[in-house]
C-alpha positions as CSV (number, residue, x, y, z in Angstrom):
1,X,-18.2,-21.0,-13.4
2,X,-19.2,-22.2,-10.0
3,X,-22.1,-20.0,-8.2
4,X,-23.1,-19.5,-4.5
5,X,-26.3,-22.3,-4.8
6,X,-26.3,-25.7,-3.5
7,X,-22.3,-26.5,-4.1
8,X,-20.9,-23.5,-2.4
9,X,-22.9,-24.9,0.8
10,X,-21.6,-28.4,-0.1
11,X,-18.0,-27.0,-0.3
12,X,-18.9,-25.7,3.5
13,X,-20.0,-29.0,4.5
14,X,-16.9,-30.4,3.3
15,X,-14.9,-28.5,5.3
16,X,-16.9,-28.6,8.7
17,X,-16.2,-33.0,8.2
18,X,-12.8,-32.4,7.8
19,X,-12.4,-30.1,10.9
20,X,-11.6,-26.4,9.1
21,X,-12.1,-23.6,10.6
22,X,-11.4,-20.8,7.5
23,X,-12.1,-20.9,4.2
24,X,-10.2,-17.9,2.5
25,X,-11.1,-17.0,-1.2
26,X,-9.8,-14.6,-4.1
27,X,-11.5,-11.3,-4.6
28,X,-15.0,-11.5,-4.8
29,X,-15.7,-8.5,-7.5
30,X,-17.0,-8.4,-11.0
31,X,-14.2,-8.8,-13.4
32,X,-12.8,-7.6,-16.6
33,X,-12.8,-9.9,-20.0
34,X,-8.8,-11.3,-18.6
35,X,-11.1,-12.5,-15.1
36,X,-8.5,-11.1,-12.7
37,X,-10.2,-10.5,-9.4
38,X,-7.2,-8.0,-8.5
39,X,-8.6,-6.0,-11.6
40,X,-12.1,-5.2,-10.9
41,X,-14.8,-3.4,-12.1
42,X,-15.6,-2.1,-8.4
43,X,-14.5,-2.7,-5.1
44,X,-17.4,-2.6,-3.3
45,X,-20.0,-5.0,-5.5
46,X,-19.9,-8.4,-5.6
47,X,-19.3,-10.5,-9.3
48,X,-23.2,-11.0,-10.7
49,X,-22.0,-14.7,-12.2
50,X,-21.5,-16.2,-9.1
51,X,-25.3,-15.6,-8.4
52,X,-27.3,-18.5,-8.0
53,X,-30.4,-18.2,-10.7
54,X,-32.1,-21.0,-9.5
55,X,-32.9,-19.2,-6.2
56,X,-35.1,-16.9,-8.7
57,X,-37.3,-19.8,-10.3
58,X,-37.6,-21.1,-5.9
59,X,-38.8,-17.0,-5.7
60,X,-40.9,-17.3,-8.2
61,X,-39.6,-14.7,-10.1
62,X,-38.9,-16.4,-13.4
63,X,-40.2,-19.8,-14.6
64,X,-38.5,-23.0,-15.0
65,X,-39.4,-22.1,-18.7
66,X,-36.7,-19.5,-18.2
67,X,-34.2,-21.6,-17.2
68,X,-34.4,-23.8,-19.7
69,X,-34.1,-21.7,-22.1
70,X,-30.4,-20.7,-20.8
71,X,-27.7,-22.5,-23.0
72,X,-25.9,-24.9,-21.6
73,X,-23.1,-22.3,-20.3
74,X,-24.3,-20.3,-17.7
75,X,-22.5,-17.0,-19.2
76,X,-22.9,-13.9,-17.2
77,X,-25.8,-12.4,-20.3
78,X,-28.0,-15.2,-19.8
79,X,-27.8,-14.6,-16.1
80,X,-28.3,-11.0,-16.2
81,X,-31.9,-11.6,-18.8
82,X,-33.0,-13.8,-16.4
83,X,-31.9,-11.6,-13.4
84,X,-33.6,-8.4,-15.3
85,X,-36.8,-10.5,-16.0
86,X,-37.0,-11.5,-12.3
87,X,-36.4,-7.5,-11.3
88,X,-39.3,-6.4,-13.3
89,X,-41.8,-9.2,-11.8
90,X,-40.2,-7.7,-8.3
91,X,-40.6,-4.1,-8.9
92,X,-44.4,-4.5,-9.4
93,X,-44.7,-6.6,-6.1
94,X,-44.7,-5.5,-2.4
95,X,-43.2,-8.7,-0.1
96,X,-40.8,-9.2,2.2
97,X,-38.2,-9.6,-0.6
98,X,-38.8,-6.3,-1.9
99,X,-39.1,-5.1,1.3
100,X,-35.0,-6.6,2.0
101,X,-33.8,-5.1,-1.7
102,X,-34.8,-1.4,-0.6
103,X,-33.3,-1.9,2.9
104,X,-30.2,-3.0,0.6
105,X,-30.9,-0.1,-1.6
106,X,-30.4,2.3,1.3
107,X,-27.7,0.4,3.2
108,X,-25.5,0.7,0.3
109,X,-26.8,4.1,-1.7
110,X,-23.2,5.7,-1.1
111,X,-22.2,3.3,-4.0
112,X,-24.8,1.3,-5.5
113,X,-26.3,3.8,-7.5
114,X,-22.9,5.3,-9.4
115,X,-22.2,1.7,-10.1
116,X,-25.3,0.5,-11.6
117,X,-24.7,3.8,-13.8
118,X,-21.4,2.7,-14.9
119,X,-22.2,-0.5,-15.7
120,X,-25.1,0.1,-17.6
121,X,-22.8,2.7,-19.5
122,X,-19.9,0.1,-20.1
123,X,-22.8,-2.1,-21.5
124,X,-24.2,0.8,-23.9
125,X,-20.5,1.4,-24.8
126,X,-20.1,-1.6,-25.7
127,X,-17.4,-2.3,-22.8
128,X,-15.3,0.5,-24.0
129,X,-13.1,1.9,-20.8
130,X,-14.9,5.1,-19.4
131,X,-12.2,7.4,-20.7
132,X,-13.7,6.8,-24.3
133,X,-17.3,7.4,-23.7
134,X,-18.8,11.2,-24.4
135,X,-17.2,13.4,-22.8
136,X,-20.4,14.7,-21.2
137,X,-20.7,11.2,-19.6
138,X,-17.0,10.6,-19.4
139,X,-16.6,13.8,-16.5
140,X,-20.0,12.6,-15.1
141,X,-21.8,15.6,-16.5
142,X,-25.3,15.7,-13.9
143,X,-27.7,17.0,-16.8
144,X,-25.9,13.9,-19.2
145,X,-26.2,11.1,-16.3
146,X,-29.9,12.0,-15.1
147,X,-30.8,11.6,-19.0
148,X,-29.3,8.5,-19.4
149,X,-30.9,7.2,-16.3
150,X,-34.4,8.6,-17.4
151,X,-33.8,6.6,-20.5
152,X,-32.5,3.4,-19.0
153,X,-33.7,3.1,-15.6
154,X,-35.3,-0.7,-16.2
155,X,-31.7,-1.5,-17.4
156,X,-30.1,0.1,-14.1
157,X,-32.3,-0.7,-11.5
158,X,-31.6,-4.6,-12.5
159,X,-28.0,-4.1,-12.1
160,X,-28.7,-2.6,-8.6
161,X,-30.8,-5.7,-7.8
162,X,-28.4,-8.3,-9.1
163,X,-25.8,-6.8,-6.4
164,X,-28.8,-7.2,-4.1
165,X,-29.0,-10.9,-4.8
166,X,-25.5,-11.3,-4.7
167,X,-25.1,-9.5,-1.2
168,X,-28.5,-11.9,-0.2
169,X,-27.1,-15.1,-1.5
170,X,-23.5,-14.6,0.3
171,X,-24.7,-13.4,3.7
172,X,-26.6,-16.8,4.1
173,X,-23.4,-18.4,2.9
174,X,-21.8,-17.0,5.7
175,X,-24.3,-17.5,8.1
176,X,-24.2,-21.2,7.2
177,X,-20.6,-21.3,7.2
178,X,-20.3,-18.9,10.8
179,X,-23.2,-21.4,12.0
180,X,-20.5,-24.4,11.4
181,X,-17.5,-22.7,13.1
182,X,-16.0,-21.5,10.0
183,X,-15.1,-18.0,9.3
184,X,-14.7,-16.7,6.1
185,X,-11.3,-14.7,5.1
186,X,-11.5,-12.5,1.8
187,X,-8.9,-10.8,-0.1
188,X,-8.7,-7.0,-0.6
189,X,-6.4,-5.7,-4.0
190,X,-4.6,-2.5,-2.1
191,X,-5.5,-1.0,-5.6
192,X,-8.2,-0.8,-7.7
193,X,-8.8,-1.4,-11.8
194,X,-8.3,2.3,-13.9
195,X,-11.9,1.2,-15.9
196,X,-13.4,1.2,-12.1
197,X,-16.6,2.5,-11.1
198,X,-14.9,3.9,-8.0
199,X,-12.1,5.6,-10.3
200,X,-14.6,7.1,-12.8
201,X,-16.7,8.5,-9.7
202,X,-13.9,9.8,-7.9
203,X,-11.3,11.2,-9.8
204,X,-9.7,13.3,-7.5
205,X,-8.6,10.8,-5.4
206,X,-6.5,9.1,-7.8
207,X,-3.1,10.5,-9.7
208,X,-5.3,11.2,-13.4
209,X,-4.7,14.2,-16.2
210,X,-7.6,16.2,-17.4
211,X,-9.0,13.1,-19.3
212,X,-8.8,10.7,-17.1
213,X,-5.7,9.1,-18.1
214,X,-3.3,7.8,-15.6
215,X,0.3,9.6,-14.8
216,X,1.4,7.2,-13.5
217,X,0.8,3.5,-12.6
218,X,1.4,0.8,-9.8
219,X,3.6,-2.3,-9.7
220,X,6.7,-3.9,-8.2
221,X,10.1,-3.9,-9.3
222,X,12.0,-7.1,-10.9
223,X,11.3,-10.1,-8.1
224,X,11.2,-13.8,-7.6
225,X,8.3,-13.7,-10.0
226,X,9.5,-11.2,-13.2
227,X,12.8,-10.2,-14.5
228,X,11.2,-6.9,-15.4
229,X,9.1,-6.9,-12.1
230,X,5.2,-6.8,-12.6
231,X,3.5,-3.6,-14.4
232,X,-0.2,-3.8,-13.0
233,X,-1.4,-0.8,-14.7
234,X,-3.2,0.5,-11.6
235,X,-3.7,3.8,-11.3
236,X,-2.2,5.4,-7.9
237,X,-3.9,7.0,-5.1
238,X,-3.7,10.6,-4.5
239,X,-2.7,10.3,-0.7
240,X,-3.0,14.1,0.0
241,X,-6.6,14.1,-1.0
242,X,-7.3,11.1,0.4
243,X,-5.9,11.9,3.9
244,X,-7.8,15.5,3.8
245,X,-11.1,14.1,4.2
246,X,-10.0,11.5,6.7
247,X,-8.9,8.9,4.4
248,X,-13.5,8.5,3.8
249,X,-13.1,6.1,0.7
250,X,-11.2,3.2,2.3
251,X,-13.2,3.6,5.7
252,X,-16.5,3.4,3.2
253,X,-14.5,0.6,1.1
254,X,-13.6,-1.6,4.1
255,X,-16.8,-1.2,5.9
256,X,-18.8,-3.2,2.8
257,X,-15.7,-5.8,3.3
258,X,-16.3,-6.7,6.4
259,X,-19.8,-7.1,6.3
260,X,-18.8,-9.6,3.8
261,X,-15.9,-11.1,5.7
262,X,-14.9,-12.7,9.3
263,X,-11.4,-11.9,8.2
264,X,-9.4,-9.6,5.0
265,X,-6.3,-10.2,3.5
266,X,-4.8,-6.8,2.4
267,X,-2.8,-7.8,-0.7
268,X,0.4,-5.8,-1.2
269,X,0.5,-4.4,2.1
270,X,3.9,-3.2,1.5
271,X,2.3,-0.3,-0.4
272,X,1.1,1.5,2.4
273,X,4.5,2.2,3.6
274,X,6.1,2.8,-0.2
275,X,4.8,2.2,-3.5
276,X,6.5,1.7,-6.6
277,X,5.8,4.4,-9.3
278,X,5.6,3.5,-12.6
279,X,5.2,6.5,-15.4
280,X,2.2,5.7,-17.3
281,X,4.0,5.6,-20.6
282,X,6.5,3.1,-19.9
283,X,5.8,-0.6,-21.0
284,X,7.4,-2.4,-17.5
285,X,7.9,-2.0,-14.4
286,X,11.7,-1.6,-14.7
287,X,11.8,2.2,-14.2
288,X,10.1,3.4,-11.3
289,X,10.2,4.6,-7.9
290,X,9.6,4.4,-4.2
291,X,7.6,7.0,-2.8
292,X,6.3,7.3,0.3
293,X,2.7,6.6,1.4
294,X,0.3,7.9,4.5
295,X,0.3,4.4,6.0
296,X,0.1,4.7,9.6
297,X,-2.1,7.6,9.6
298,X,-4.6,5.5,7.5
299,X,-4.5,2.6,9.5
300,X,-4.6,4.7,12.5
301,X,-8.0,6.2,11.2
302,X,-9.2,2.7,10.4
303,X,-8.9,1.1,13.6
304,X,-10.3,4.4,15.4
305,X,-13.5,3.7,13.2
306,X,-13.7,-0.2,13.5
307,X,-11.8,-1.2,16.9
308,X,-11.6,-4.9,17.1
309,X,-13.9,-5.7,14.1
310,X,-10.8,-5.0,12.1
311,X,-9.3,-8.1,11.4
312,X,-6.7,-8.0,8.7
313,X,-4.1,-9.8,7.7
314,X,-1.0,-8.2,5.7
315,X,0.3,-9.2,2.4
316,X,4.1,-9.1,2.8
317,X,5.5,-10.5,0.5
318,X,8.1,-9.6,-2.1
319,X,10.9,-6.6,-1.2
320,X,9.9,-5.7,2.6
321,X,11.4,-3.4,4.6
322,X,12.6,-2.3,8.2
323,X,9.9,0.6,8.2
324,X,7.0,-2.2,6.4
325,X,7.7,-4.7,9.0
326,X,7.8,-2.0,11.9
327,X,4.0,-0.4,10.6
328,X,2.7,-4.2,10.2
329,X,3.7,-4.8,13.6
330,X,2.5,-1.5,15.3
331,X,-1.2,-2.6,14.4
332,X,-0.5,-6.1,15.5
333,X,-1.4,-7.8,12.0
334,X,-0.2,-11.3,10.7
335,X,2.0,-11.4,8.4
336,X,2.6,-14.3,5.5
337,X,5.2,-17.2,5.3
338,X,5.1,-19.4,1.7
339,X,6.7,-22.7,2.3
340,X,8.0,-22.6,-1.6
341,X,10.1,-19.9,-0.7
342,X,12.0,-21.3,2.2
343,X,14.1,-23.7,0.6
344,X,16.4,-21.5,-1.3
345,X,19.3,-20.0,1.0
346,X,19.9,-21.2,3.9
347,X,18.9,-22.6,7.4
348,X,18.0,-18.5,8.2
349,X,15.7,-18.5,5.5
350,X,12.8,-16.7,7.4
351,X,10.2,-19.1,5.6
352,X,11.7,-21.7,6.5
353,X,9.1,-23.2,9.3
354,X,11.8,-23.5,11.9
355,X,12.1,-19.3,11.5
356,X,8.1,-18.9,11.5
357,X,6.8,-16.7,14.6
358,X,3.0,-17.1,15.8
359,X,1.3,-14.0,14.6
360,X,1.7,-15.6,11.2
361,X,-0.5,-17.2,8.3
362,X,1.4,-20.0,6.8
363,X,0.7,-21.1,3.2
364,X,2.5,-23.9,1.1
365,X,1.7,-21.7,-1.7
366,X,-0.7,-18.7,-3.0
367,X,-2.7,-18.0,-6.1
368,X,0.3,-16.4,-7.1
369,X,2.5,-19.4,-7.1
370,X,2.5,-23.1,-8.7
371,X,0.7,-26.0,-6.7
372,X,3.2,-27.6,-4.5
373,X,3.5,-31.0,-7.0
374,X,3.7,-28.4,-10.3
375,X,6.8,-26.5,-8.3
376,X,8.5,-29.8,-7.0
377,X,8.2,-30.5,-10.3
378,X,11.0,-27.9,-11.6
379,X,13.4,-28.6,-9.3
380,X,16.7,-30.2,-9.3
381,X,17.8,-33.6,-7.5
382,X,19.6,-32.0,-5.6
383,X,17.0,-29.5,-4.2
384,X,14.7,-32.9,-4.1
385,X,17.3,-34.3,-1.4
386,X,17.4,-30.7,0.2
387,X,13.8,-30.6,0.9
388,X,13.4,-34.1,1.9
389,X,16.2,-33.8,4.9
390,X,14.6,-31.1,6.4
391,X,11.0,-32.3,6.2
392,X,12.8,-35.7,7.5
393,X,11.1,-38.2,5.1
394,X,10.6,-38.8,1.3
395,X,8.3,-41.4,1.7
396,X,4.8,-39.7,1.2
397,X,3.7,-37.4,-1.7
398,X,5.1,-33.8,-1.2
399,X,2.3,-32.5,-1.4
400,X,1.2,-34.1,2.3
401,X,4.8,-33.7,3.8
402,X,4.3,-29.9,2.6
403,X,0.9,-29.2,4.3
404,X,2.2,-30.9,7.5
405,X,5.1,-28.6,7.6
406,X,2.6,-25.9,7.2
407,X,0.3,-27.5,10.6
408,X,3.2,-28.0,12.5
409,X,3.8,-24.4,12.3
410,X,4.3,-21.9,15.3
411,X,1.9,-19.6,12.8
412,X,-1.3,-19.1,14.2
413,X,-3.4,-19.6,10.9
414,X,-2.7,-22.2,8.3
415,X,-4.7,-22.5,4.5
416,X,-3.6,-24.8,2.1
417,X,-4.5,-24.1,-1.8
418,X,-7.1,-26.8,-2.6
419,X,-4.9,-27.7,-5.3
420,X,-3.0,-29.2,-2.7
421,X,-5.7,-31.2,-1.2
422,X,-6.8,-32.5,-4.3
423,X,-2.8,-33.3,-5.3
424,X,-3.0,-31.2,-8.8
425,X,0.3,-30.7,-11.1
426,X,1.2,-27.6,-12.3
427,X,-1.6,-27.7,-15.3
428,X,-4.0,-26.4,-12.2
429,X,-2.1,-23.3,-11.3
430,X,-4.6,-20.6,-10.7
431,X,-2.3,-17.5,-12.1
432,X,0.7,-17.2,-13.4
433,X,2.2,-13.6,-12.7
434,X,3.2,-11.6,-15.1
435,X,1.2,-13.0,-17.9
436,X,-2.0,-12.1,-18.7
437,X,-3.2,-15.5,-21.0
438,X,-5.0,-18.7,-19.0
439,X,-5.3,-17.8,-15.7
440,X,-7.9,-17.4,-12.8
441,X,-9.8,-20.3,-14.9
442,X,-9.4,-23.3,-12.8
443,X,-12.3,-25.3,-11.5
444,X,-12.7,-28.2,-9.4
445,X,-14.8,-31.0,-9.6
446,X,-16.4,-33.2,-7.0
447,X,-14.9,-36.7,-8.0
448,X,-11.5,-35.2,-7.7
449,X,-12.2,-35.4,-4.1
450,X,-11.6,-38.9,-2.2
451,X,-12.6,-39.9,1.0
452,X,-9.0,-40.4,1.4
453,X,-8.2,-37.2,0.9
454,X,-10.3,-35.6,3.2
455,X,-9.0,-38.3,6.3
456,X,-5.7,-37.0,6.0
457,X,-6.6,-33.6,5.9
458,X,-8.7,-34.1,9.1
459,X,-6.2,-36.4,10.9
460,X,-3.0,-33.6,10.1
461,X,-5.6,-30.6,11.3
462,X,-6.4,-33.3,14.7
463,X,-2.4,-34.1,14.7
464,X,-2.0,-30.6,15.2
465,X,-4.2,-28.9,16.9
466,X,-5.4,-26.3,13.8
């Protein structure tokens, strides 16, 4: 597991030599056990294992005693003991860093405090999904939940101040990274995880029965990814509620993102217009429905509330359309082009780079799909020959002749999977859709990287003008 210390800045540095201006990443949230970041435990806090420890020892909150006394794994338990020991050495002390957490503390109160409860519960629950705690607890019972806190307040605080330390610890990563001309481009799930802190607190803004079970559940029908199209297990938004008090929770939601973020990717944007309805009971996606969603009057409210610092980028992929293309383009937000889907059909393929238009962000290929040497791999000779005419040369590794398709885009924005950079087979996909076994596990490491690699990245970005 990588962290935001000394390598996340190297990773920065690495991209200011090679002339890149973004650096977009998955999801940023705590996860479940499966470590999908499109299935979080919240979407407003940030995932405690990706904070730096060693920054602690540097505060003098724990002792380099403590640190080696972490096993060789740095697990998310032995972070949080050493994170809970540093909390209680903080709590007793008045400096400027406790002076930053309570600013933290009141910045982010509207949230903070329900999750810290809910993770504290999950822990005492041993992880069991909200629905199966007490039932006092459970329906968020005010008597039940001020007990629990007077009983475990040490336990909860320490979460609050681990999302301090990871809010800390990413700010200055973006400040280093906004001080070197890169801007940082997140990722925002259009739905959020059932076991949620956000869907135990709010109930009745999501489709749930009495007990908090889902109704229904969100998805996509069969696509190029799944014969029996993809059964997320989301639960869906009650709209009506949602648009009643002025559509609060995503205005709340998307204000902590862009604190985090120069720029947010909203995954599955296609949902705002229609969203596939999935009865809870059934075990795919296969028999759902469209139904119509509040789109344009949310996204009217949002850019009301954030005028130009709203910089968002849609998500459409899969089935779009007329009436998804015409609300993407009425707010003026780029869309998404895969190059490993433009060289089936033919010459009107719209990803095709010949059939890009500018307010576009070009990819050779998403978490969602294979790395560009793993897909070449599965394909015929014939589609070999096919992709070599148009890109007008076989000699270098696809991988290269890929990403400068991508540059020599009309799209405005162009990121390449690192996979690609580092020229990975398909044993370094990131996720495999559909399945729920392997993925979101890959790591990188820094010998992979050649000087080579990163002169070719920097002369294609120089070649053209990215």
């Amino acid at each position: 597991m990588g962290d935001l210390g000394k390598n996340a800045f190297r990773f920065i540095d690495f991209l200011q030599s090679t002339n890149q201006k973004i650096w977009q990443t998955l999801p940023l949230g705590p996860t479940h056990g499966d470590l999908s970041p499109y299935q979080c435990l919240s979407s407003n806090a940030g995932n405690p294992a990706l904070i730096d420890i060693l920054v602690l020892e540097q505060q003098g909150l724990i002792t380099e005693t403590d640190l080696k006394a972490l096993p060789d794994e740095d697990t998310l338990i032995t972070k949080r003991r050493c994170i809970a020991k540093a909390w209680k050495q903080l709590s007793e002390r008045e400096n400027e860093l406790s002076l930053a957490y309570k600013h933290f503390f009141n910045e982010q109160d509207n949230w903070l405090h329900d999750y810290a409860l809910y993770i504290a519960l999950k822990i005492t629950h041993e992880h069991k999904s909200w629905t199966d705690w007490p039932a006092s607890l459970r329906d968020r019972n005010k008597t039940a939940l001020k007990t629990f806190y007077q009983k475990n307040k040490d336990s909860v605080d320490a979460i609050k101040f681990e999302q301090f330390l990871f809010f800390d610890q990413w700010h200055k990563l973006k400040s280093y990274a906004n001080e070197r001309g890169i801007e940082l481009f997140g990722d925002l799930p259009i739905f959020v995880a059932h076991d949620s802190a956000e869907v135990w607190c709010d109930r009745h803004l999501f489709l749930l029965d009495n007990n908090g079970h889902s109704t229904s559940v969100a998805g996509v029908p069969p696509d190029y990814f799944s014969a029996t199209g993809q059964r997320w297990g989301n639960p869906l938004y009650n709209w009506d509620a949602m648009q009643a008090d002025g559509f609060r929770w995503w205005i709340d939601r998307l204000d902590v993102q862009l604190k985090l973020f120069d720029i947010i990717r909203i995954d599955h944007f296609r949902g705002f217009e229609s969203y596939w309805s999935i009865p809870a009971e059934e075990p795919t996606a296969i028999n759902g429905n469209w139904i119509k969603a509040p789109g344009e009057q949310l996204f009217q409210q949002l850019s009301a509330h954030f005028g130009d610092k709203l910089a968002l980028v849609a998500e459409d992929l899969g089935i779009i359309t007329a009436e998804v293309d015409a609300l993407r383009e009425q707010f003026n937000l780029p869309g998404m082009k895969i190059l490993q889907f433009a060289f089936g059909g033919d010459n009107n393929n719209p990803y095709l780079p010949h059939n890009h238009v500018k307010n576009t962000v070009v990819y050779t290929g998403t978490h969602d799909n294979d790395t560009t040497i793993g897909w070449f791999d599965t394909l015929s000779e014939q589609e070999h020959n096919y992709i070599y005419n148009y890109l007008y040369q076989s000699e270098k590794p696809i991988q290269w002749l890929m990403i400068a398709a991508a540059m020599a885009s009309v799209a405005n924005t162009c990121i390449i999977p690192f996979q690609d950079v580092l020229g990975l087979d398909g044993e370094h996909r990131m996720n495999t859709p559909g399945t729920i076994e392997g993925n979101w596990r890959w790591r990188f490491e820094w010998e992979w990287l050649t000087e080579e690699m990163g002169e070719q990245l920097r002369a294609l970005t120089h070649t053209y003008q990215r």
